[in-house]
LOVO-711741 format. One record per residue (C-alpha): residue in three letters; x, y, z. Coordinates in steps of 0.5 Angstrom, whole numbers, plus 500, padded with zeros to 3 digits. Layout:
N
ALA,X,Y,Z $
...
***
This chain:
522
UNK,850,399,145 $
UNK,843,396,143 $
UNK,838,401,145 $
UNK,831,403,143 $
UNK,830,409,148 $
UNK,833,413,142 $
UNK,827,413,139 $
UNK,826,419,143 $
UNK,830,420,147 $
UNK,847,383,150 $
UNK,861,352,160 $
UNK,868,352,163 $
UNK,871,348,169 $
UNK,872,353,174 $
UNK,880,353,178 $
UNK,881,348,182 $
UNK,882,353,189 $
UNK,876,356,190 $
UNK,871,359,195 $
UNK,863,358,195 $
UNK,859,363,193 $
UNK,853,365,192 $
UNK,849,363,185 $
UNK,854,357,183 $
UNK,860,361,184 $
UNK,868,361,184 $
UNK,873,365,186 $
UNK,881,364,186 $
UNK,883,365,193 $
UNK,890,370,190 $
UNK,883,374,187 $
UNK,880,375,194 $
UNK,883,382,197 $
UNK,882,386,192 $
UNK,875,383,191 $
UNK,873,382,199 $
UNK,866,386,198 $
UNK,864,384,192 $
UNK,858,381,194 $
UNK,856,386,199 $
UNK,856,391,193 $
UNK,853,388,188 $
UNK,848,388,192 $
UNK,847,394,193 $
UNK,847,396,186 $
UNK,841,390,184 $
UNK,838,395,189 $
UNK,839,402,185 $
UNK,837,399,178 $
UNK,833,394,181 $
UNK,836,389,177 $
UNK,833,381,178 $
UNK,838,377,176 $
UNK,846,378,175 $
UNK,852,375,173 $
UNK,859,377,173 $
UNK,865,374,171 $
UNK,873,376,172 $
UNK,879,374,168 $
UNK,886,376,170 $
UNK,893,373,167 $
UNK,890,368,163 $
UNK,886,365,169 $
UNK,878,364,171 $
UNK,879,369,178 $
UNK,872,370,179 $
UNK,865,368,176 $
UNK,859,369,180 $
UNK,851,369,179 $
UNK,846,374,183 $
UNK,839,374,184 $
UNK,834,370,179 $
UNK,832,368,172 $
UNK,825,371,173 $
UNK,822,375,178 $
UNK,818,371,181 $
UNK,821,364,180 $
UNK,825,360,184 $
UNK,830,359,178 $
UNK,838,362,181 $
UNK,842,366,176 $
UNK,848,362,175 $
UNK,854,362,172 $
UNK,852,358,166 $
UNK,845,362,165 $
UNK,844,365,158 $
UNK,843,373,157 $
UNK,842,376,150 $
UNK,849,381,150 $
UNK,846,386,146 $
UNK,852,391,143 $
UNK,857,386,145 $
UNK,855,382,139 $
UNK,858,388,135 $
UNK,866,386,136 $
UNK,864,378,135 $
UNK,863,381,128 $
UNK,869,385,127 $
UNK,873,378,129 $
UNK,869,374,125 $
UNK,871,380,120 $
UNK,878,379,122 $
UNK,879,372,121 $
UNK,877,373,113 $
UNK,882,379,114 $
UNK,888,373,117 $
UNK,885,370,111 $
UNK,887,375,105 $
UNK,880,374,104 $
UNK,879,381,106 $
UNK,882,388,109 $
UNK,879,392,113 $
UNK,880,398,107 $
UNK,877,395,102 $
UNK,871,399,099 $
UNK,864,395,101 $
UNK,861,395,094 $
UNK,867,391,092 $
UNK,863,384,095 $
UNK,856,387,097 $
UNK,855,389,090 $
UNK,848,392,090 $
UNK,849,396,097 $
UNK,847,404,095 $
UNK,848,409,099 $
UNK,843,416,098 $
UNK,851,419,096 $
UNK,854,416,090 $
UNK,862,418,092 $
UNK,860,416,099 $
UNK,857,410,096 $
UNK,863,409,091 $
UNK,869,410,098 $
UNK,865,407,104 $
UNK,870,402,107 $
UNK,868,396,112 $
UNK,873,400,117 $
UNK,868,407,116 $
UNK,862,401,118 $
UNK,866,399,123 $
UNK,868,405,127 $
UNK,861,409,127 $
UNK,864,415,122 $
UNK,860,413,115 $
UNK,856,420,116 $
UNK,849,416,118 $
UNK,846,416,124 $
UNK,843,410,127 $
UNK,836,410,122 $
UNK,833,406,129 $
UNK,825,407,128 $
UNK,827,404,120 $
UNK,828,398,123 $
UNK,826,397,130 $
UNK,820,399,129 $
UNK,817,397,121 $
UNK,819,389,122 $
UNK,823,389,116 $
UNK,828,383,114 $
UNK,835,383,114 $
UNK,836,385,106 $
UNK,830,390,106 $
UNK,834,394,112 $
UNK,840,394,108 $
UNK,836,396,102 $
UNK,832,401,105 $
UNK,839,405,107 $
UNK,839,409,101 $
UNK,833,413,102 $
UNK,837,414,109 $
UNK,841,422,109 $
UNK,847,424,113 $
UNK,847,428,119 $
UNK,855,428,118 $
UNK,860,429,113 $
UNK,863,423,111 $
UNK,868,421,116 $
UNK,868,427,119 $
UNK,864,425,126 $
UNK,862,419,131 $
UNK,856,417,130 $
UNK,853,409,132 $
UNK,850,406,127 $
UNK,847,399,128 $
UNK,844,398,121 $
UNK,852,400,118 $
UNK,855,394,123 $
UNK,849,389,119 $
UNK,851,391,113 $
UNK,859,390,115 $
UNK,857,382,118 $
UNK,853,381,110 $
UNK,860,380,108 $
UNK,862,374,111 $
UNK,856,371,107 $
UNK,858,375,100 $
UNK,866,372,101 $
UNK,865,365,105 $
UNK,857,363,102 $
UNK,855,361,109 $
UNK,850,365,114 $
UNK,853,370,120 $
UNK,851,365,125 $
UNK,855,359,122 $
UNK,861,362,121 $
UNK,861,366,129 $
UNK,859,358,131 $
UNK,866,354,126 $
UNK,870,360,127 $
UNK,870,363,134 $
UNK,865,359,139 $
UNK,867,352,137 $
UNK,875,354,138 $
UNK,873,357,144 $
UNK,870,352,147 $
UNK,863,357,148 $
UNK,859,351,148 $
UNK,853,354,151 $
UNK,853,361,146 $
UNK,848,361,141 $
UNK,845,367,136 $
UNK,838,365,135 $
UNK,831,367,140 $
UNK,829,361,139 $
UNK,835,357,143 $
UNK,835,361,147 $
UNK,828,360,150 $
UNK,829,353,149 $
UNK,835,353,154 $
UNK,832,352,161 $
UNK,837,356,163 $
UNK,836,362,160 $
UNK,834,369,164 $
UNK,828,372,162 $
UNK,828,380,160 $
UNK,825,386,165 $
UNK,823,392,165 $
UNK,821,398,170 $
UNK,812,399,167 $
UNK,810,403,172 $
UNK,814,404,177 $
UNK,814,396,178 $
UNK,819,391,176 $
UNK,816,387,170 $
UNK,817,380,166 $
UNK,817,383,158 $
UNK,817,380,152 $
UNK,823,378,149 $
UNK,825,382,143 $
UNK,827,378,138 $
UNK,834,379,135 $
UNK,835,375,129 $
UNK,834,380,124 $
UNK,840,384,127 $
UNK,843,378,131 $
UNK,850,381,128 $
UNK,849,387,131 $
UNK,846,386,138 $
UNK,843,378,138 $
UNK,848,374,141 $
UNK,845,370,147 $
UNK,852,368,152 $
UNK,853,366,158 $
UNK,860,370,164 $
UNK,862,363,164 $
UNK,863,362,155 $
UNK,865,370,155 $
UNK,871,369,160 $
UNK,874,365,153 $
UNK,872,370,149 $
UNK,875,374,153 $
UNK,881,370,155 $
UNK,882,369,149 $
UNK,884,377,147 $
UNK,888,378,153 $
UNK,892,373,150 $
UNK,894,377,142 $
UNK,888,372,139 $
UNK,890,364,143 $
UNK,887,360,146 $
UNK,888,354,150 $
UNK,894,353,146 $
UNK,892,355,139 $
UNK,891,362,135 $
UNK,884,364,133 $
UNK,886,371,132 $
UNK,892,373,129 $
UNK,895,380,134 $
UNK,895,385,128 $
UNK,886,383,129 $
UNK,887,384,136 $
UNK,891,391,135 $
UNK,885,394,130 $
UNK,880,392,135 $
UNK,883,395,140 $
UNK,886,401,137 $
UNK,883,408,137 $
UNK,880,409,130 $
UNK,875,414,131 $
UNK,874,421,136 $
UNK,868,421,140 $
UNK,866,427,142 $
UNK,866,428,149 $
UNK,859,433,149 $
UNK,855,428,144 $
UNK,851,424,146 $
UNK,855,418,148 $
UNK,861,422,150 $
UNK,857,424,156 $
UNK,855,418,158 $
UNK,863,415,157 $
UNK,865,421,161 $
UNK,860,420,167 $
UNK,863,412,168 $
UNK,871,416,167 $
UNK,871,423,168 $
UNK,878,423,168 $
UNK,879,420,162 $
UNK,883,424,156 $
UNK,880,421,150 $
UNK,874,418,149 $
UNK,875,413,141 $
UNK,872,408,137 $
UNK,876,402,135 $
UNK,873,397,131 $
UNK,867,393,135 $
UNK,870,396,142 $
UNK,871,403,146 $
UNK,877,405,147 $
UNK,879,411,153 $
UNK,885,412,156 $
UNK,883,410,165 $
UNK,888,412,169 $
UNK,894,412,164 $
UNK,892,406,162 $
UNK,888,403,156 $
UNK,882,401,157 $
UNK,878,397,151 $
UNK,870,396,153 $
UNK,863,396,151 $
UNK,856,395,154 $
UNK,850,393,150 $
UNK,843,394,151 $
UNK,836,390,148 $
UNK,829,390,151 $
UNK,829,388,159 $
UNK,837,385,157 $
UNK,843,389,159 $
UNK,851,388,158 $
UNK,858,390,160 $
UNK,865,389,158 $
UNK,872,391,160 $
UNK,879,390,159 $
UNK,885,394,162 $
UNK,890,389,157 $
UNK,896,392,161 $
UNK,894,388,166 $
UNK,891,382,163 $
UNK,885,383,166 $
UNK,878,383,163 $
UNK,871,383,166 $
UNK,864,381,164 $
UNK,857,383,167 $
UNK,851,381,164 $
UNK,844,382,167 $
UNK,837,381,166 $
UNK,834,389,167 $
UNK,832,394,162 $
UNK,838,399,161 $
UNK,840,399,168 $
UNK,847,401,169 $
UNK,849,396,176 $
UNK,853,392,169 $
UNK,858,399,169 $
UNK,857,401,176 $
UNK,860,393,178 $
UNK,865,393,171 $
UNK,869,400,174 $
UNK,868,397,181 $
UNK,872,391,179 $
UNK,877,395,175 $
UNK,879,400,181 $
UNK,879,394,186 $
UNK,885,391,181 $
UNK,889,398,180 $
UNK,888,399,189 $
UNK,885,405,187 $
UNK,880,409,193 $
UNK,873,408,191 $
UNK,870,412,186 $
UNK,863,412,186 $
UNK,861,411,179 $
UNK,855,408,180 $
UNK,853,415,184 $
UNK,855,419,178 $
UNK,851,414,173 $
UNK,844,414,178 $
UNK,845,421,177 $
UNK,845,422,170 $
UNK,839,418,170 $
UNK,836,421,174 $
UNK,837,427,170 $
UNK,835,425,162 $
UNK,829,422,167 $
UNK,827,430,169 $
UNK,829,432,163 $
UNK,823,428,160 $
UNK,818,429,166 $
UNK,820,436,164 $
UNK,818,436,157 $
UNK,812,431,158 $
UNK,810,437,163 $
UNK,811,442,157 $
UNK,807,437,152 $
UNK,802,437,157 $
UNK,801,444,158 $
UNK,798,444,150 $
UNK,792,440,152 $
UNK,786,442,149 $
UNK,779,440,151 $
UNK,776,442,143 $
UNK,775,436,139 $
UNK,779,434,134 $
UNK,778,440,127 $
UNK,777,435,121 $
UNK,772,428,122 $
UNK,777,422,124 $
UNK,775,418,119 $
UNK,779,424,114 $
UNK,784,422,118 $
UNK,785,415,116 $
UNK,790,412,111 $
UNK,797,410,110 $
UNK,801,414,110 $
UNK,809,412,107 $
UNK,817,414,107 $
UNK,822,411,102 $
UNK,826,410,109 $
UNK,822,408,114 $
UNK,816,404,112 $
UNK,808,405,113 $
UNK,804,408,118 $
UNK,796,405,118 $
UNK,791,410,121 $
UNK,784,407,122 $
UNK,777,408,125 $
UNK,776,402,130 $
UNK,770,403,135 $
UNK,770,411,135 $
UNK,778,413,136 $
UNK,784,413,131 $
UNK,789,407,131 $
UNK,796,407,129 $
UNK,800,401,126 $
UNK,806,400,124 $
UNK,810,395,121 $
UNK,812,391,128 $
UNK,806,389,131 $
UNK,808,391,138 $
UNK,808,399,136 $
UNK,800,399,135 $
UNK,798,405,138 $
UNK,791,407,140 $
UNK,790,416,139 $
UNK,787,420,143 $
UNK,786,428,140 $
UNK,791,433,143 $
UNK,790,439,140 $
UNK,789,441,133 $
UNK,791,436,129 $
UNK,795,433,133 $
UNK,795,425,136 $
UNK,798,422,143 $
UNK,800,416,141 $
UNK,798,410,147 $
UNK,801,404,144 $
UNK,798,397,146 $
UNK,804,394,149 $
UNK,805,398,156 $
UNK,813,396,156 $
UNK,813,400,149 $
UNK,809,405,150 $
UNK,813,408,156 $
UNK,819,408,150 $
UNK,816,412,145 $
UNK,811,417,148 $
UNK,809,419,142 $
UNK,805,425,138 $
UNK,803,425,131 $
UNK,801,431,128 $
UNK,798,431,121 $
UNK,799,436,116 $
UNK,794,439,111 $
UNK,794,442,104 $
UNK,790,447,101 $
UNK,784,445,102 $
UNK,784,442,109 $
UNK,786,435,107 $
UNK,791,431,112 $
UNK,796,430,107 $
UNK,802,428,111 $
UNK,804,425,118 $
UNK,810,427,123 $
UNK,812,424,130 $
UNK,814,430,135 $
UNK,821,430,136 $
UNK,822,426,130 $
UNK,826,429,122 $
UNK,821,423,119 $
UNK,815,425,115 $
UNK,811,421,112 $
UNK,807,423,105 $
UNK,799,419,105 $
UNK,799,414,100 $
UNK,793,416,094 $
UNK,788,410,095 $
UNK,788,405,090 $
UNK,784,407,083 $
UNK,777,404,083 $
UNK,776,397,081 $
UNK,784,396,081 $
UNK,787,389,084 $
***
């Protein structure tokens, strides 16, 4: 998963029989019983997670049984949704790097247990001997001891190579390989290796070793294609309390991470081709000992973390929630189960597969981390095991609903701590730039009468208003965001009554005032 609500809190010929459908839609008339209420329930769900546009696609034995496209493009727009259209996939993006991975593995280039200062010479952790052990199998299974450094590189702007340099001022939350942790900036490193070995870009390798074998002639890895393709869907969000069109995030500084734009017709290949040991239309794109790492559990995940309750929300019954290499792997009712969902800025992802049954499905939408994508995998899995419906998406609305009161609950108590004093200390005393090694700077000024703060993206500009004693609400620019972050900055002083540190409510990160430069000084 591809999410920023961390902060606080991703063209084939359809078979020759099929039936018509809704948004350019195909669907395999040996398929039509156990998905004869598809439409009506995707219906349904569009309406829960008040998504604008979906679109679902559904292998079975080597075979496109299914692809369909909902709704629209854009809110407001004519343009359908269909099975061509392009949708950033988000956390799905993180196994076409593993494979990418797998192909130098195939190659003796490589092994998944090699140390990663073997090829990235001047990568460092804070940790010398983790440094010194750390494998591309401990980036790859989410177990390096690190968590996800998400306001580092969400927030400050900063390129590909100053994220990956910034990760030695990071600390462990964990030891090492002793917990499941998600880490985006530790799959950023891992994807660095295929430069390092092969001299050519990430984007250029996945397109001459995986899209092109694939025949995934619309995938691309750059917002720029993407938003010159007319049928690209367009990312939405809930802003106050009304379905909005919001900006793109730009993903091209963590594409191998989560920056993957596809369509459910090309990712019908990809996943053709896992079902099948690694071929497709005949040839090997990945040997089966790749496929057998990807899909094999490598890392326990804690069914009371964070992740492990949302795992457990979607399969309750499952008696093990693990990490392999790029996927989830879980136990479905005595079956394995391979999956992962992927979440970005107003673009939501979901991926299943039940190899035993050559069976995998794909549903990508165009909402802010809704949940319809999960709801409609799991209906479609239980539909192929004949299983009794299951009410996966009443169990996924609840638990929503739950983190939201949670959060109104906590806006409330934060509320409560209002005070109608004004700030103690002069605002212009305020002001400056506050730093820390790992995650960058924060500018405080003066601008018209009120504090401002700036980050190093230019989406998290916030405007301050005084909270209580030296505290700030946050309220950023940029509505969308805003909503996400609902921050406070507190401001420590010395001795002498100076501010002389910020911190973010919630948040371990402090951040020291940098001293003006001397007088004169360039």
């Amino acid at each position: 998963m591809l999410r920023h609500s961390a902060i606080r809190g991703l063209r084939v010929l359809l078979c020759a029989i099929c039936l018509a459908a809704p948004g350019g839609a195909a669907l395999a008339s040996h398929a039509a019983a156990p998905l004869s209420d598809l439409n009506s329930y995707v219906r349904q769900i569009m309406t829960d997670w008040k998504v604008p546009g979906l679109a679902v696609a559904v292998v079975k034995d080597g075979k496109l049984v299914l692809a369909r496209g909902y709704g629209v493009r854009e809110l407001g727009k004519p343009g359908k949704v269909d099975t061509n259209t392009l949708f950033t996939i988000a956390s799905n993006s993180k196994a076409f790097t593993v494979a990418a991975l797998g192909t130098l593995v195939q190659q003796d280039k490589l092994q998944w247990d090699d140390p990663v200062t073997r090829y990235l010479k001047g990568f460092e952790l804070n940790d010398p001997w983790v440094t010194r052990n750390l494998t591309l199998r401990d980036l790859l299974t989410h177990r390096t001891g690190y968590c996800d450094p998400i306001f580092m590189w969400f927030t400050t702007g900063f390129s590909r190579e100053q994220i990956i340099q910034h990760l030695r001022y990071d600390k462990p939350s964990y030891g090492f390989r002793a917990h499941f942790c998600y880490n985006n900036a530790m799959y950023l490193v891992a994807s660095q290796l295929i430069p390092a070995i092969t001299g050519q870009r990430w984007g250029q390798y996945l397109k001459a070793h995986l899209f092109v074998p694939l025949d995934m002639l619309n995938t691309d890895t750059s917002v720029a294609a993407l938003n010159a393709d007319p049928d690209a869907a367009y990312p939405h969000a809930l802003v106050d309390d009304h379905v909005e069109v919001i900006r793109r995030y730009d993903t091209d500084t963590m594409a191998p991470v989560g920056g993957i734009n596809s369509s459910v017709n090309d990712m019908s290949h990809w996943l053709m081709m896992l079902l099948d040991d690694g071929s497709y239309a005949g040839k090997t794109v990945l040997q089966p000992k790749i496929i057998a790492a990807m899909e094999t559990p490598q890392m326990i995940i804690s069914a009371d973390s964070g992740m492990g309750t949302w795992l457990h929300a979607m399969n309750p019954g499952s008696l093990f929630y693990s990490y392999g290499l790029g996927f989830v792997v879980e136990d479905y009712y005595g079956r394995k189960l391979v999956m992962h969902d992927g979440d970005i800025d107003g673009m939501a992802s979901a991926v299943g597969m039940l190899p035993e049954l050559h069976l995998g499905v794909v549903v990508l939408t165009n909402m802010d981390h809704d949940d319809a994508r999960n709801a409609l995998l799991f209906h479609i899995l239980d539909e192929y095991l004949g299983r009794p419906p299951r009410d996966t998406n009443g169990a996924l609305l609840a638990l929503a609903a739950q983190q939201e009161n949670a959060e109104k609950a906590e806006q409330q108590k934060l509320l409560a701590s209002k005070s109608a004093l004004p700030a103690p200390l002069p605002l212009a005393q305020y002001t400056g730039t506050y730093s820390n090694p790992l995650d960058g700077k924060v500018r405080i000024t003066l601008e018209n009468g009120h504090l401002v703060m700036r980050l190093g993206n230019p989406d998290f500009t916030g405007d301050l208003t005084h909270w209580n004693h030296d505290t700030f609400h946050v309220r950023l620019r940029y509505r969308f965001y805003d909503q996400a972050f609902d921050q406070y900055l507190t401001f420590e002083l010395d001795a002498s009554g100076k501010p002389m540190e910020l911190r973010f409510y919630g948040l371990p990160a402090r951040f020291e005032r940098v001293p003006p430069a001397p007088s004169g000084s360039h």
